[in-house]
N, C-alpha and C positions, 0 to 999 in steps of 0.2 A: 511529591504529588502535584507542585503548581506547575512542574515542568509538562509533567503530562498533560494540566489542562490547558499552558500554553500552544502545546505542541497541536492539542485537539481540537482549537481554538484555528490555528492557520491549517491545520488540513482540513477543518469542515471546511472554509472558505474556500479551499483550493476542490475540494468533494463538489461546494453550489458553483460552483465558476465551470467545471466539465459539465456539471447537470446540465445548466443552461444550453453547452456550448453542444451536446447531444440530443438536446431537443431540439435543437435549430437544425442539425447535421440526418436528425433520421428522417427528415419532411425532404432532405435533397436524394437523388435518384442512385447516390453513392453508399447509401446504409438501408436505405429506403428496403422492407421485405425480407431483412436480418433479422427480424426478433427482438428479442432482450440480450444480444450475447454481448452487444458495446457495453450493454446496464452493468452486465456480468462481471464482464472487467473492469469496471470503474468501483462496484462493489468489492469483488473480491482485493484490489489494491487498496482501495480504503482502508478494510481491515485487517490485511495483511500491517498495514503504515503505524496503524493504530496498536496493534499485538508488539510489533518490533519496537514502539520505541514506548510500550509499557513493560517491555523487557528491561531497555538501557535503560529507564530511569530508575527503575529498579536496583540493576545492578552497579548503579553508578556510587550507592552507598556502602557496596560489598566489598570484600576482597578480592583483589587480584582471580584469584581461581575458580570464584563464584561466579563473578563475573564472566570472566569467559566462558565458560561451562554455559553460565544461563543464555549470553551471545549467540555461543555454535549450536547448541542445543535447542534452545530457539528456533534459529536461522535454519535449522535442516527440517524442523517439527512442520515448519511456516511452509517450506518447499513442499513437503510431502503431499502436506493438505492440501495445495496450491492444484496438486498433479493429482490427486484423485478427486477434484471440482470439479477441475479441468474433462477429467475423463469422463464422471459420470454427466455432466454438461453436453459433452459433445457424443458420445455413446447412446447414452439412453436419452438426453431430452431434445436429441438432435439441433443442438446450437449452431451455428455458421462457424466451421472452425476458424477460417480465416481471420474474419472481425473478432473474433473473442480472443483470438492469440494475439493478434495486433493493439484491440483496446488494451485486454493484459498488460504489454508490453509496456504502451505509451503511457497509461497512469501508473503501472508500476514504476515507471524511470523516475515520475513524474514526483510522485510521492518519496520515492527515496531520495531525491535531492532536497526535498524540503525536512526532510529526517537529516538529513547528512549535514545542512546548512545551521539547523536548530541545534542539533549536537556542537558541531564548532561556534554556536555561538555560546552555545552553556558552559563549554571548555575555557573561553576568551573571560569567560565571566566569573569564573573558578581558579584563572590565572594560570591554566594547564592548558596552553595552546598545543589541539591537535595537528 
């Protein structure tokens, strides 16, 4: 559990750090008339970041087959929901598909390197370098 709070701990930081960096960016003439769909995306990666790595720490006590299971299983549960936001977003509450695929993108990467960085460092810490 401390790993999750540490983990939720640098991604709220890295969550107010786009906040910021999207309030400044919707007043320029480049987002400017988009909506919420930048919001979209920076929310939906948030807790997409936050679901996936209250999966791993989870199963970082499990065995082997739990483990994975809870990983891919996870990982496909996360996409799915991911792709029917997506659609009822851009469908029915008519979002800027553009920006909300794009925001997606860039906090999504954005978030997973700080999941991916926090894991290798939990590993280094564990004496199981990934």
């Amino acid at each position: 559990m401390r790993n999750f709070f540490d983990f939720f701990k640098k991604s709220f930081l890295l969550f107010l750090i786009f906040t910021i960096l999207l309030t400044f960016l919707k007043r320029t003439p480049v987002l400017a008339g988009t909506g919420w769909a930048s919001w979209a995306g920076l929310f939906i990666a948030f807790a997409n970041a936050l679901v996936g790595f209250a999966i791993i720490s989870w199963g970082l006590e499990k065995k082997d087959k739990q483990f994975y299971g809870a990983f891919f299983g996870g990982m496909l549960v996360r996409f799915v929901v991911i792709f029917l936001i997506l659609f009822l977003l851009i469908k029915f509450f008519d979002f800027h598909e553009v920006v909300l695929a794009v925001s997606l993108l860039v906090f999504y990467f954005s978030f997973l390197i700080l999941e991916i960085w926090s894991i290798n460092k939990l590993a280094a810490l564990r004496g199981n370098r990934v």
